[in-house]
Backbone as CSV, one residue per row, in Angstrom:
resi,resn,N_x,N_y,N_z,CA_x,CA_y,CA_z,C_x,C_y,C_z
1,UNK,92.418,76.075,72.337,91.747,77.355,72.213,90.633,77.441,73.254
2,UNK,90.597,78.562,74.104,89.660,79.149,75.031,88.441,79.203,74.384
3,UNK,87.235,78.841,74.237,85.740,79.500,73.887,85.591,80.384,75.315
4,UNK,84.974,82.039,74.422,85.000,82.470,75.466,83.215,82.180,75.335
5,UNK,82.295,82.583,76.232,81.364,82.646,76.916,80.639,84.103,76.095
6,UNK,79.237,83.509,74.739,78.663,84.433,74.533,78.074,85.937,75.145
7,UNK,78.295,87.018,74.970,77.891,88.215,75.806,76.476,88.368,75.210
8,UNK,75.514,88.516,76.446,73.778,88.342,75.885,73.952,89.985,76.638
9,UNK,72.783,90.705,75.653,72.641,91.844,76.107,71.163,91.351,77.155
10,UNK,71.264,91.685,78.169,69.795,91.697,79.108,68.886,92.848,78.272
11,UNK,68.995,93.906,78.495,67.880,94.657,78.163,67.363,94.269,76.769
12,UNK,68.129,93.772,75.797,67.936,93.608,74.225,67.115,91.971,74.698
13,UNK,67.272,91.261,75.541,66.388,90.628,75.441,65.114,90.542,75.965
14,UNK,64.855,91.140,77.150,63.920,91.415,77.763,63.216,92.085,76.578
15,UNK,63.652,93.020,75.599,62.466,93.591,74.943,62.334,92.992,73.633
16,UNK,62.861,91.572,73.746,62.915,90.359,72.694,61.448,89.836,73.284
17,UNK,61.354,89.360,74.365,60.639,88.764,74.651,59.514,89.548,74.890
18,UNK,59.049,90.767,75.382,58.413,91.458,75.462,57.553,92.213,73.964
19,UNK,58.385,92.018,73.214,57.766,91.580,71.317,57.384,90.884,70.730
20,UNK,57.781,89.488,71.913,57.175,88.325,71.538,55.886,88.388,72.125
21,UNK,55.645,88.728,73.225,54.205,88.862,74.190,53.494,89.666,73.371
22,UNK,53.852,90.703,72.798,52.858,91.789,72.261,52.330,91.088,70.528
23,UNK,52.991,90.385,70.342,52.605,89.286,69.282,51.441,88.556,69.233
24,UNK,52.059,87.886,70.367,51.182,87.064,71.218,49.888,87.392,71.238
25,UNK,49.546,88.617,72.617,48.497,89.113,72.865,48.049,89.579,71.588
26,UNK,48.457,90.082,70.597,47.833,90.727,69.075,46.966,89.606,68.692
27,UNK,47.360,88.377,68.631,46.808,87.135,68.288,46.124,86.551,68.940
28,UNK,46.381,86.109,69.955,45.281,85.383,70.758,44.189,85.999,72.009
29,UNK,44.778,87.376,72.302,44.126,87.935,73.587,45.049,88.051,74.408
30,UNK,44.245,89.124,75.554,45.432,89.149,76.929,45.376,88.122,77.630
31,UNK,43.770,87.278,78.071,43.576,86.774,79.121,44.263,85.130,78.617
32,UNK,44.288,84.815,76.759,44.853,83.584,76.653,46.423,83.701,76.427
33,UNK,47.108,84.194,76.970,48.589,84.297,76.862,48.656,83.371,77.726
34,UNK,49.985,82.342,77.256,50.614,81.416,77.913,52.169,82.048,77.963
35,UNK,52.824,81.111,78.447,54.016,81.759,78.416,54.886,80.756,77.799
36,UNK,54.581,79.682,77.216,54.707,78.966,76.596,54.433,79.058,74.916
37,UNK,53.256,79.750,75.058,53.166,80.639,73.682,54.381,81.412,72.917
38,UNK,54.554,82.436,74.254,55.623,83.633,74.070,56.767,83.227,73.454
39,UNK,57.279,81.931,74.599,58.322,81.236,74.083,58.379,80.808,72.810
40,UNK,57.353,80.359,72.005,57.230,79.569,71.223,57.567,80.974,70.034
41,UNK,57.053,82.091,70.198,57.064,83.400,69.237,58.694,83.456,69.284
42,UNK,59.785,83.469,70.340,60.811,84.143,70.505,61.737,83.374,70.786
43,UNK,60.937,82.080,70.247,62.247,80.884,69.886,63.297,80.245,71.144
44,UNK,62.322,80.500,72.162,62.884,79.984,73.435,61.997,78.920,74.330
45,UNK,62.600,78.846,75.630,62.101,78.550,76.888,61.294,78.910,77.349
46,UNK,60.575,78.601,78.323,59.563,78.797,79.521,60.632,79.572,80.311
47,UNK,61.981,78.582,80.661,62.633,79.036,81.654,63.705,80.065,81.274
48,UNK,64.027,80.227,80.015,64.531,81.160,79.412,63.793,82.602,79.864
49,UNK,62.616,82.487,79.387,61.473,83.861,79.758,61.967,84.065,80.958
50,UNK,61.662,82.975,82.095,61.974,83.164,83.621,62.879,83.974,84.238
51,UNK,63.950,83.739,83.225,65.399,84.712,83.728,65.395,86.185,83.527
52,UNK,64.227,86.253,82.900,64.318,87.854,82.561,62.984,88.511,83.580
53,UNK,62.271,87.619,83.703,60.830,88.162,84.472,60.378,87.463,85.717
54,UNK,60.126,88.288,86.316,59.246,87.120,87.808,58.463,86.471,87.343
55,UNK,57.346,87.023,86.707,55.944,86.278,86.566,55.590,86.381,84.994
56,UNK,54.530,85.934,84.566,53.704,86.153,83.364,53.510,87.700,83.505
57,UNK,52.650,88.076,84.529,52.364,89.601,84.624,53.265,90.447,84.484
58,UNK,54.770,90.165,84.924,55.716,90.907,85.056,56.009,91.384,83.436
59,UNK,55.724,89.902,82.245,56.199,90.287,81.326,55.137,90.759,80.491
60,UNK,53.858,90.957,80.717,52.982,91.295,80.182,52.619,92.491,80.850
61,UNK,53.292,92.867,81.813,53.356,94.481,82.017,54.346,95.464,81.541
62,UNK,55.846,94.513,80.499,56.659,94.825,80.433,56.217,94.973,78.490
63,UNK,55.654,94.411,78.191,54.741,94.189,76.964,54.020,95.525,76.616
64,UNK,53.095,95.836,78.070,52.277,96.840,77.923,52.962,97.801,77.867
65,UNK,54.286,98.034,78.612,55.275,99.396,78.297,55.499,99.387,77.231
66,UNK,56.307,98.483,76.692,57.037,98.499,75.204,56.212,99.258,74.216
67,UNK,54.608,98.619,74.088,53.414,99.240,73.360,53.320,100.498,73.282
68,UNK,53.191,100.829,74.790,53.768,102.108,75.346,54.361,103.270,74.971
69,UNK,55.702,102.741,74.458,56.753,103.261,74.268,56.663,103.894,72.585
70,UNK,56.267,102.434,71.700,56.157,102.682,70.335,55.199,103.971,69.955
71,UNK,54.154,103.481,70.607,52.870,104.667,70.476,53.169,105.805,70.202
72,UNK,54.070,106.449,71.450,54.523,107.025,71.724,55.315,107.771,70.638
73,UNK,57.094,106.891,70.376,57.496,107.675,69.634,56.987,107.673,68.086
74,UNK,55.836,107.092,68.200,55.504,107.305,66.382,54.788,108.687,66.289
75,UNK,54.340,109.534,67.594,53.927,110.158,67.638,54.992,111.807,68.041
76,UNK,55.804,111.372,68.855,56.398,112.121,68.953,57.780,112.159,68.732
77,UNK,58.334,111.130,68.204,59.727,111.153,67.886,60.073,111.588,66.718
78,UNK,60.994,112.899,67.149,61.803,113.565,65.899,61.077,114.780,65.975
79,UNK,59.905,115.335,66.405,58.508,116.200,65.612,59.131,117.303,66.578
80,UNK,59.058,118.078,66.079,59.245,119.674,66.690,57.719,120.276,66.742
81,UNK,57.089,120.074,66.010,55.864,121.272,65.473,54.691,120.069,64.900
82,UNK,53.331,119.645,65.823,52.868,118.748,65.563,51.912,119.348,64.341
83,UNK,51.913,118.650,63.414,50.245,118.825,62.365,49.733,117.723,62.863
84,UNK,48.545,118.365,62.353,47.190,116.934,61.688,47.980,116.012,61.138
85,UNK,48.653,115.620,60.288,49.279,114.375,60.096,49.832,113.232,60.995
86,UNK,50.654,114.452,61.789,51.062,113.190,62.950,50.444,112.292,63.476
87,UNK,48.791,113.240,64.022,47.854,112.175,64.715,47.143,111.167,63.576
88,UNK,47.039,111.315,62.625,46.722,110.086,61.452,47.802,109.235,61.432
89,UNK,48.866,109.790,61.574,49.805,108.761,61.667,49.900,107.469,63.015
90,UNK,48.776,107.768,63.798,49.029,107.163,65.003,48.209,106.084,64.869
91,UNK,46.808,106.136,64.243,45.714,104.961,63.537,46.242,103.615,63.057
92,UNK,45.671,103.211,63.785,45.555,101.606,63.263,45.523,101.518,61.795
93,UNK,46.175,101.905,60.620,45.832,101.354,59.152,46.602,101.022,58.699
94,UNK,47.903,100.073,59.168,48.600,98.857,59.338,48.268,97.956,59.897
95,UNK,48.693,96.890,59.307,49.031,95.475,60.419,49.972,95.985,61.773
96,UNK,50.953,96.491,61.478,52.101,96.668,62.550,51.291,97.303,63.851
97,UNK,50.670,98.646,62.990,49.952,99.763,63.927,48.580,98.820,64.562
98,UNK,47.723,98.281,63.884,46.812,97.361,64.464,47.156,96.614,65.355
99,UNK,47.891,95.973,65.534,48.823,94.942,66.643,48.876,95.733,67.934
100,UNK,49.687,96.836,67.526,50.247,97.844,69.086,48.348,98.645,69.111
101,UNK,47.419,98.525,68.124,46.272,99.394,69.005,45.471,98.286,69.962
102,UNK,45.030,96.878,69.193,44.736,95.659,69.894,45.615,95.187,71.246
103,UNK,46.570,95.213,71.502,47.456,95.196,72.518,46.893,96.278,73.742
104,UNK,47.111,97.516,73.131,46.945,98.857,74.103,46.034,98.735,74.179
105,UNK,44.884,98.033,73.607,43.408,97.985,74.407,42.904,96.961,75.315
106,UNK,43.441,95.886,74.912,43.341,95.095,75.515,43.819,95.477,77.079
107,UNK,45.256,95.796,77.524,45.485,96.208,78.935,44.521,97.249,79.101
108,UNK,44.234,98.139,77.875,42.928,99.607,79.196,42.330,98.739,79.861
109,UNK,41.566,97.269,79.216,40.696,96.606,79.881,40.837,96.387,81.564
110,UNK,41.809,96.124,81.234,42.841,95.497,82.919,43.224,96.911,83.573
111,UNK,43.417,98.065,83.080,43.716,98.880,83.607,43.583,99.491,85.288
112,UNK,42.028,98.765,85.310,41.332,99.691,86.472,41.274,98.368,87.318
113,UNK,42.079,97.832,87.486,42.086,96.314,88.402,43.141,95.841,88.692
114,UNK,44.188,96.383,87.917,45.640,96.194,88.579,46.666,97.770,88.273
115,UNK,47.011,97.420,89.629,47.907,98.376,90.082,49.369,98.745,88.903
116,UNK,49.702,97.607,88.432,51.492,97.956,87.952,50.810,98.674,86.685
117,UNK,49.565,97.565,85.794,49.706,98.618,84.468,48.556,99.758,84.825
118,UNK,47.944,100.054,86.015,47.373,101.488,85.984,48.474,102.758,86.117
119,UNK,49.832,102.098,86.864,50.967,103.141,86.849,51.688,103.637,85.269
120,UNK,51.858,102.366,84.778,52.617,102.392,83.282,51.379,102.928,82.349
121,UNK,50.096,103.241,82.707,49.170,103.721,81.684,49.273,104.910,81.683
122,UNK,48.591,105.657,83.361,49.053,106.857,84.136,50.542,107.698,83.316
123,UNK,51.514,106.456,83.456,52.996,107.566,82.896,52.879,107.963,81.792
124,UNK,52.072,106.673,80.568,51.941,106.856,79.186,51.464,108.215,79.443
125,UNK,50.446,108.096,79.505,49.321,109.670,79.173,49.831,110.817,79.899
126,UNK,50.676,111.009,81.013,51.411,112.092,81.205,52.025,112.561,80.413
127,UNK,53.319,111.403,79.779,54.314,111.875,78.942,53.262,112.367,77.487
128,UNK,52.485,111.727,77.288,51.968,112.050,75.646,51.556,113.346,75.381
129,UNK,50.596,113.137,76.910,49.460,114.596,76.903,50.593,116.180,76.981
130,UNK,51.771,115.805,77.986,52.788,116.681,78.103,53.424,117.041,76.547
131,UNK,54.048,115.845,76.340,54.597,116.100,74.978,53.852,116.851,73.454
132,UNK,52.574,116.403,73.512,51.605,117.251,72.769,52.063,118.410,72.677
133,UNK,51.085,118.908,74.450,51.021,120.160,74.761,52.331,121.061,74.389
134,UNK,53.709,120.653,74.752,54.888,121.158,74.307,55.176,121.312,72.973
135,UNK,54.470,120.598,71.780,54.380,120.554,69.826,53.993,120.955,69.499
136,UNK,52.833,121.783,70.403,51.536,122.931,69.438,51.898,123.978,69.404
137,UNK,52.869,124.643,69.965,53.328,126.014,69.111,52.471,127.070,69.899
138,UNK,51.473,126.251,70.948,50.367,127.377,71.637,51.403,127.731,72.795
139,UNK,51.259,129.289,72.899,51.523,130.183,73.924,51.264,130.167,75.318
140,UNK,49.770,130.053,74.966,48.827,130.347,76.125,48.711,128.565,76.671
141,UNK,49.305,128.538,78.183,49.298,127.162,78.362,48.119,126.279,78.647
142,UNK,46.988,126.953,79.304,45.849,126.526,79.143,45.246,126.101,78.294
143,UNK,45.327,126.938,77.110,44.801,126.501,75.654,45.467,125.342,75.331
144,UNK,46.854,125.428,75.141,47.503,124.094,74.915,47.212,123.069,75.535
145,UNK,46.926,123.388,76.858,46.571,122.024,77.686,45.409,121.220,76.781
146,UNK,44.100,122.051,76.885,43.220,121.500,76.080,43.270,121.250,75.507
147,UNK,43.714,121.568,74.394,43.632,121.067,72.572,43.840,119.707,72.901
148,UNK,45.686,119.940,73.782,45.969,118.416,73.506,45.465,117.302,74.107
149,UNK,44.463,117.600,75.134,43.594,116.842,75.257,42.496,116.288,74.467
150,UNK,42.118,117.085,74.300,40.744,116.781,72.952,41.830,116.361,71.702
151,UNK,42.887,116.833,71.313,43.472,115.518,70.376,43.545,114.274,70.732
152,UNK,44.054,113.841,71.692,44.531,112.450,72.320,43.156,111.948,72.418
153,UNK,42.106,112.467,72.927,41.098,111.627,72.739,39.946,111.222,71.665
154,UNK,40.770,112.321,70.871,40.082,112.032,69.108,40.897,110.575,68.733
155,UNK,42.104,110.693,68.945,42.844,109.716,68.487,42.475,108.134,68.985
156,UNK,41.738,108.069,70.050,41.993,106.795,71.792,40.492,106.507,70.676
157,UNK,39.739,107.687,70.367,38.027,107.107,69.940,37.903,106.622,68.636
158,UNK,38.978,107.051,67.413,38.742,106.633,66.074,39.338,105.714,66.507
159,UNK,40.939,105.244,67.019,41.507,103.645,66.787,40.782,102.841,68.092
160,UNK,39.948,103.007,68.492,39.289,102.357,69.306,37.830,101.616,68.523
161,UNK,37.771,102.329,67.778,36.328,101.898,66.761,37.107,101.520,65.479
162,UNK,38.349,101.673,64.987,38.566,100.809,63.973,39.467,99.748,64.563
163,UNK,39.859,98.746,65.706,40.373,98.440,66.237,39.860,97.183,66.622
164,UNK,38.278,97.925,67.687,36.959,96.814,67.806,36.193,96.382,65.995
165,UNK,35.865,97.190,65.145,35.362,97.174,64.010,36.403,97.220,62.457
166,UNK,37.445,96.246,62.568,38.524,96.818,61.444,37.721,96.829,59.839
167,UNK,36.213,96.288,59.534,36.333,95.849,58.085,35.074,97.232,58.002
168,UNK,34.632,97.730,58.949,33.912,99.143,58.610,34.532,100.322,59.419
169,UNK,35.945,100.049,59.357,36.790,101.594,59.761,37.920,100.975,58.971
170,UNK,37.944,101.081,57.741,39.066,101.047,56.614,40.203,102.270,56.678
171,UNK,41.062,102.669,55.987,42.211,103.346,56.277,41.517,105.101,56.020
172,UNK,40.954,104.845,54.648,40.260,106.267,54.325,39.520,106.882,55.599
173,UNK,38.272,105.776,56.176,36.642,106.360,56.645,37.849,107.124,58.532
174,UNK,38.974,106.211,59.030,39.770,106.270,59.783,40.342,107.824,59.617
175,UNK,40.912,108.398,58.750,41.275,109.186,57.999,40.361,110.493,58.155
176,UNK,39.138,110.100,57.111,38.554,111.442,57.173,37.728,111.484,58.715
177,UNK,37.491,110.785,59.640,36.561,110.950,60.563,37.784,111.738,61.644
178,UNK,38.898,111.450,62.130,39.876,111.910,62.782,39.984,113.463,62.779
179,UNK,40.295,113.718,60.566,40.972,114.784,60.651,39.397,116.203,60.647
180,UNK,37.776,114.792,60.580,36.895,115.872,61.256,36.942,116.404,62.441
181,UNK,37.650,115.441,63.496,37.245,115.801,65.101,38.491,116.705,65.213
182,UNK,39.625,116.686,64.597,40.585,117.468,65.049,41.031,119.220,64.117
183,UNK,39.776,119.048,63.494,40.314,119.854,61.851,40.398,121.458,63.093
184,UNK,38.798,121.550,63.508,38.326,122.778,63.988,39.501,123.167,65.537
185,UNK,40.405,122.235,65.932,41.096,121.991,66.955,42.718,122.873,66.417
186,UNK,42.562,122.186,65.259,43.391,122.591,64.549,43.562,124.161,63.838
187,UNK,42.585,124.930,63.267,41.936,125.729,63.115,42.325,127.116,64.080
188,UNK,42.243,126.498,65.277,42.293,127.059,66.400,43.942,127.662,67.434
189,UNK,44.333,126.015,66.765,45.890,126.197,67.032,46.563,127.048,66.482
190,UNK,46.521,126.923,64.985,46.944,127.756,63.655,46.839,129.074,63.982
191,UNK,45.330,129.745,64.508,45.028,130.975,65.002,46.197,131.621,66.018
192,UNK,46.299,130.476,66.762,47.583,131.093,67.771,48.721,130.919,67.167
193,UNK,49.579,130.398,66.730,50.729,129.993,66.018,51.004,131.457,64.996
194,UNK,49.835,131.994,64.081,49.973,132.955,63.348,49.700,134.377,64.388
195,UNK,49.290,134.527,65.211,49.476,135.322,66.409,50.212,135.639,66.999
196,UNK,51.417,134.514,67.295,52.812,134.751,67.498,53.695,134.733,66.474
197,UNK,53.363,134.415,65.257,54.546,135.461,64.511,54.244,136.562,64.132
198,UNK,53.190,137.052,64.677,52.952,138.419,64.358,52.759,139.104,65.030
199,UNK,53.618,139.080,65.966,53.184,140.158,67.375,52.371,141.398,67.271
């Protein structure tokens, strides 16, 4: 009998290992990642990692996408018509969600000093700020622009302070301080939304 030769998916592992890094960094920091660590999370090699990445950076920029990515669709995947909920939904008041906000902060750090993740940060906040702007139901594109700005950065300032501070930004104080900065934002949206169904 022939053994044939296991089929490894590449991309399914690259973002094996790239879950393992974001583990990693959740736990120990960006600057103490080994790659020996990683391995150790994703049940492999040093040289295993190797085959999928040039460098440490390569996979800890590939880390910072993935983060990226999740953020992302927890925020916008599936949503036609954004509420106030969605963006509470984006807060650190999980373990899971704490991990991907400690991660994503950790690279802002690095952000402004290297080139690959100032590009993959840059794309994040295009696609988000875009995708917003396209969920609010606002008409007027200017207006939309804004809001969804001043949302995204209601969101970057509460999980940024319960993130640095997790045992005095609990799930509630996270909660009501958010849906203060965004209520009157909101308020505003609603105004337009009921404007256009009522020509």
């Amino acid at each position: 009998m022939v053994m044939m030769p296991k089929l490894v998916d590449h991309d399914e592992r690259r973002t094996d290992f790239a879950r393992a890094a974001v583990e990693t960094i959740a736990r120990v920091g960006l600057d103490q990642v080994r790659l020996v660590d990683v391995g150790h999370v994703a049940g492999t090699t040093t040289g295993a990692i190797g085959h999928y990445f040039r460098s440490r950076d390569d996979l800890l920029v590939a880390a910072f996408d993935l983060t990226a990515d999740e953020l992302l669709a927890s925020l916008l995947g599936g949503t036609r018509l954004l509420e106030e909920r969605h963006f509470v939904q984006m807060l650190p008041t999980t373990r899971t969600k704490a991990a991907r906000w400690a991660v994503w902060l950790a690279f802002c750090g690095r952000v402004g000093f290297d080139g690959d993740l100032k590009a993959v940060y840059d794309r994040y906040y295009e696609v988000v700020e875009s995708g917003v702007t396209d969920r609010l139901g606002v008409p007027d594109a200017v207006a939309a622009t804004a809001y969804s700005g001043a949302l995204v950065a209601a969101v970057d300032g509460v999980g940024l302070c319960a993130t640095v501070q997790p045992q005095r930004w609990p799930k509630a104080r996270q909660t009501e301080a958010l849906l203060q900065l965004i209520g009157p934002v909101f308020q505003e949206i609603h105004r337009y939304r009921s404007a256009s169904d009522n020509p």
